[in-house]
C-alpha angles and dihedrals in degrees: 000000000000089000086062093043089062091046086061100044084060097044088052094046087046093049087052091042081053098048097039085049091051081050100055089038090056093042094055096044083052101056086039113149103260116234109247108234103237114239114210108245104249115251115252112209122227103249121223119179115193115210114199107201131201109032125172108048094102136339098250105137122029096108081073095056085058080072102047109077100174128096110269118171108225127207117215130200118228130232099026137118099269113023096102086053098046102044087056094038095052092039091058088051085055105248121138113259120211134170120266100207128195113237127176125262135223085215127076108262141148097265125226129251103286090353099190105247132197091242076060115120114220091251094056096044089045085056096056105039084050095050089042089050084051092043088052102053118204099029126178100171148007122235128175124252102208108325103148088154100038090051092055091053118092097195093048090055116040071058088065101039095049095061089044098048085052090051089045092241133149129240120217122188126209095194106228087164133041092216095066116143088193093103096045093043091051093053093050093048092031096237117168098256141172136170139215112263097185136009106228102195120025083140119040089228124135100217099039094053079047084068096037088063095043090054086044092053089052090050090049088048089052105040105028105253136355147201122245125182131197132168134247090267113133088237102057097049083045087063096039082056097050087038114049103054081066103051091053086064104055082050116269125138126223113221133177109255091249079067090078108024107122 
């Protein structure tokens, strides 16, 4: 008797042991550590700005801009024929419009109505940026057309940056020298500022502006984004239009200049 009494003592402990140990089972499956669902990391694009120089000496070749539907930032010279026309005529189709502005050179080129020189006093600087803003409607930025020896010049162009940090308005340089102190002086008076990456067509040569985009397009993959710039020549627009529409393929995004001004 005994002998059965002790059998079911340890049937009933085991069944305890079974049903303290489902319970613990259940409890841990239950706090568990939840597996966290991966989200795929977002793609960042590649960035290209294209910059079109020297606008406003004609009206070429604007049929070809009908065929280019990316952004693309144009620079437009001041005080000529057609500057007032152009600018309105590329901001309703929708470019960036920025100031091409005459600069003085250190070479020995033909110079540019009221081109800013460094003899040049600050009120009479301040005048002819301000008349050449007013003569290139719808302006984002500034960038320097020539101007090897005003870029080099502190004084010229805190000058400058002052009256285009007050507007609100971007510089671009298109380092002409490698002296510039453009890109030292913006980020002491925290000025929006950006700065060419590649020429695309020194020579007006199909092939060759072919390659300056292609090297424009690496440099974009390394670094993020970069800055081309090309000039109003019936060529290089022909290529942007054959070229883009690739690029955008492969993944890379096309953005306005003030995109990636910092």
């Amino acid at each position: 008797m005994k002998g059965y009494q002790r059998y079911k003592t340890a049937i009933l402990i085991l069944s305890i042991l079974v049903i303290i140990e489902a319970i613990a089972i259940i409890l841990l499956w239950a706090t568990r550590p939840q597996k966290v669902p991966k989200i795929a990391a977002p793609i960042i694009k590649p960035r290209i700005a294209i910059v079109i120089d020297d606008w406003g000496y004609n009206l070429n070749n604007l049929d070809i801009l009908e065929q280019i539907k990316y952004p693309l930032t144009m620079s437009v010279l001041p005080n000529l024929n057609y500057s007032k026309t152009v600018s309105g005529y590329l901001h309703q189709k929708s470019f960036e419009i920025i100031l091409h502005l005459p600069m003085e050179p250190r070479e020995k080129y033909r110079l540019e109505k009221n081109t800013l020189m460094t003899s040049m006093d600050e009120p009479t600087i301040i005048n002819i940026l301000k008349k050449d803003l007013s003569d290139v409607t719808y302006t984002k930025g500034v960038s320097n057309h020539m101007g090897s020896k005003a870029t080099e010049d502190s004084r010229v162009m805190e000058i400058i940056f002052k009256e285009l940090k007050r507007r609100n308005l971007y510089f671009l340089d298109n380092v002409v020298s490698s002296k510039s102190v453009c890109s030292a002086l913006a980020r002491k008076m925290n000025l929006l500022f950006s700065k060419r990456d590649i020429f695309l067509d020194n020579q007006p040569d199909l092939e060759y502006t072919r390659g300056q985009i292609y090297k424009l397009k690496t440099r974009a993959k390394i670094y993020g984004h970069a800055i081309g710039i090309g000039h109003d020549r019936k060529v290089t627009l022909e290529v942007l239009k054959e070229i883009m529409p690739e690029l955008e393929k492969e993944g890379y995004k096309f953005v306005f200049v003030s995109d990636l001004v910092k």
